[in-house]
C-alpha positions in Angstrom: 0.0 0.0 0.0 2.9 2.4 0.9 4.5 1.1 -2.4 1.3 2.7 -4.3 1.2 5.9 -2.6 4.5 7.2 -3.4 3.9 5.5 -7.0 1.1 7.7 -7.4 2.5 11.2 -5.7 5.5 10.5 -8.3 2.7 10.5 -10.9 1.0 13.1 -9.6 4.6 15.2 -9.2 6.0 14.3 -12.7 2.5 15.9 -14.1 2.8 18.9 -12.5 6.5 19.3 -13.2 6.1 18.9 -17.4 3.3 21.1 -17.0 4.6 24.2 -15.5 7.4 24.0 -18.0 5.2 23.4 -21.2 3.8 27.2 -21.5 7.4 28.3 -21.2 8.7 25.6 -24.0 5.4 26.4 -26.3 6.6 29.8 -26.2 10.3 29.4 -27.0 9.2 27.4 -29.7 7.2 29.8 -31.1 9.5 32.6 -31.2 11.9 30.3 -33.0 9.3 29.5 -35.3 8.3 33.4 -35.8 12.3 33.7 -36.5 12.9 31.3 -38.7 10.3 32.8 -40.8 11.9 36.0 -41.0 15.1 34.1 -41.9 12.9 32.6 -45.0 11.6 35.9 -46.3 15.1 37.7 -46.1 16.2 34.5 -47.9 13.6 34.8 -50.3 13.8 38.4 -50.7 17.9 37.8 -51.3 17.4 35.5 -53.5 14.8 37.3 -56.1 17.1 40.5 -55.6 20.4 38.3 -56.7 22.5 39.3 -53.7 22.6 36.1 -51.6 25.3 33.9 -50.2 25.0 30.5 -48.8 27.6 30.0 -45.9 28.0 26.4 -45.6 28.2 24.2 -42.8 28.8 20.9 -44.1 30.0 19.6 -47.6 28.3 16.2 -49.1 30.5 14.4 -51.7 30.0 11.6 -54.1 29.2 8.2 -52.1 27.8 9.9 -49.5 31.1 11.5 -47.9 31.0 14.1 -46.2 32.5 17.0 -44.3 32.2 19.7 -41.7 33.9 22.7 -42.8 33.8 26.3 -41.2 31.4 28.6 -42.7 33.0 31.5 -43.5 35.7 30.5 -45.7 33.3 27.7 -47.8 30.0 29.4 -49.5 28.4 30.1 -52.9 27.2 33.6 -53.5 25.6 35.7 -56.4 26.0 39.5 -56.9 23.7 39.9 -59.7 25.2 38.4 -62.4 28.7 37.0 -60.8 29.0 33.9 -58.5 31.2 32.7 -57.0 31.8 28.8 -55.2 34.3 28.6 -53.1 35.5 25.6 -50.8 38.3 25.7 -48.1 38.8 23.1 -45.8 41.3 23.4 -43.2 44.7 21.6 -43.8 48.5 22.7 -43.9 48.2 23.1 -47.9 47.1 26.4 -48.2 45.8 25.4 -52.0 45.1 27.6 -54.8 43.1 29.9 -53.6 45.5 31.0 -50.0 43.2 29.4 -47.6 43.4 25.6 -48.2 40.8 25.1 -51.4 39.7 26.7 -54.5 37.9 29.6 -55.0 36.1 29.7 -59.0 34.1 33.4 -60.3 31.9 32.6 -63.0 29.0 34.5 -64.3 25.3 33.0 -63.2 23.0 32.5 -66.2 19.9 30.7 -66.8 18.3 32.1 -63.4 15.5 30.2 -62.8 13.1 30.3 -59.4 10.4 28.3 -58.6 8.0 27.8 -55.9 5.9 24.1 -55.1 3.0 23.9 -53.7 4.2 23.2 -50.2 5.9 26.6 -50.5 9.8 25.4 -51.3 11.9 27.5 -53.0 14.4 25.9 -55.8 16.5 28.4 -57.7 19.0 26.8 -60.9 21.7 28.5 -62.5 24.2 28.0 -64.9 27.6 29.3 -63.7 30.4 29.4 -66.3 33.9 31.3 -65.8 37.4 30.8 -66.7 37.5 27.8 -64.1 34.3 26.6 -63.9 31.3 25.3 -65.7 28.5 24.1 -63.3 24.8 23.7 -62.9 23.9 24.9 -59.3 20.5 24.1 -58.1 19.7 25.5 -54.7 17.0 24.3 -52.3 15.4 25.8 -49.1 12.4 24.7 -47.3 9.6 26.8 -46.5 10.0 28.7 -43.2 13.9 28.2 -42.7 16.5 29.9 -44.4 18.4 26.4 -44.3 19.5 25.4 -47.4 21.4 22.9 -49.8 22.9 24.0 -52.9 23.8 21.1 -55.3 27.2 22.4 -57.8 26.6 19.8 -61.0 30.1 20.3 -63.2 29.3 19.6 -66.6 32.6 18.3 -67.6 32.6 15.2 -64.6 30.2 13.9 -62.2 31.8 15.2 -59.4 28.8 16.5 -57.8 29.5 18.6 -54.6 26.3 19.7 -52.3 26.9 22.4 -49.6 24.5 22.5 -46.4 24.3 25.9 -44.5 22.7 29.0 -44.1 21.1 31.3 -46.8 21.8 35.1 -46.2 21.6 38.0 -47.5 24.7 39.6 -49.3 25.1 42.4 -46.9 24.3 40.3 -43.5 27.1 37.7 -44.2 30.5 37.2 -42.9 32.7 35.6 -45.3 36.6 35.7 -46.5 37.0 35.1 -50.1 40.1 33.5 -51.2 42.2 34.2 -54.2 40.2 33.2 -57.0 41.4 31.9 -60.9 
């Protein structure tokens, strides 16, 4: 009998306990949720206006490699009608581009944005430059500014998909490297 009591003002206790705390985590998550949304339409708005950059997190490979890379120093961006792709991953070789990658300029054509139904944004481009050739198809899900942009080259199948963050051009913090 003692056995059930305490069984039942544990209950009783644990109720009480996820209750009191459920307002304040409803609320957090709807602030987050009222953010992220902000995050989408500055996306969005970045995106239509051609002055975005993608500041990737983590870099997918063929075979389903991947690898977590910092940010600032690996991103694709668009300033009306440049891009630039640029991958650095931290080693001792400082590469071609100074920082331990490459770093490619090419000019976007074939700008293309579409919406679904479910309200996900994909945006293609052709990039072409003097070191580069490359269909880049980005996606980002409605109500995040999260995003994946797929680089295509058309002379190999060495398809390379950065994961980050969509911002716009004059909220992000990137170093460019020296470029070909």
């Amino acid at each position: 009998m003692y056995r059930l009591i305490v069984l039942l003002f544990i209950i009783v206790a644990a109720g009480t306990s996820c209750s009191t705390s459920s307002p304040d985590r409803l609320a957090r998550k709807a602030a987050e949720a009222e953010q992220d949304s902000i995050y989408f339409l500055q996306a969005e708005q970045a995106l239509l206006a051609k002055e975005f950059v993608l500041e990737a997190d983590r870099i997918d490979f063929r075979r389903g490699q991947f690898v977590y890379v910092t940010p600032n120093t690996n991103f694709v961006s668009v300033h009306g009608d440049n891009a630039t792709i640029q991958l650095a991953f931290s080693s001792r070789y400082a590469g071609p581009n100074g920082i331990g990658g490459i770093t490619v300029d090419g000019k976007a054509s074939n700008i293309k944005m579409s919406t679904d139904n479910k309200g996900n944004i994909t945006y293609s481009m052709m990039v072409q430059g003097a070191a580069v050739s490359a269909n880049v198809t980005l996606q980002m899900f409605k109500g995040t500014n999260r995003c994946t942009a797929t680089v295509t080259p058309n002379f190999n199948s060495n398809r390379i998909t950065f994961t980050g963050l969509l911002y716009p051009e004059d909220e992000s913090n990137v170093f460019k490297g020296r470029s070909y």
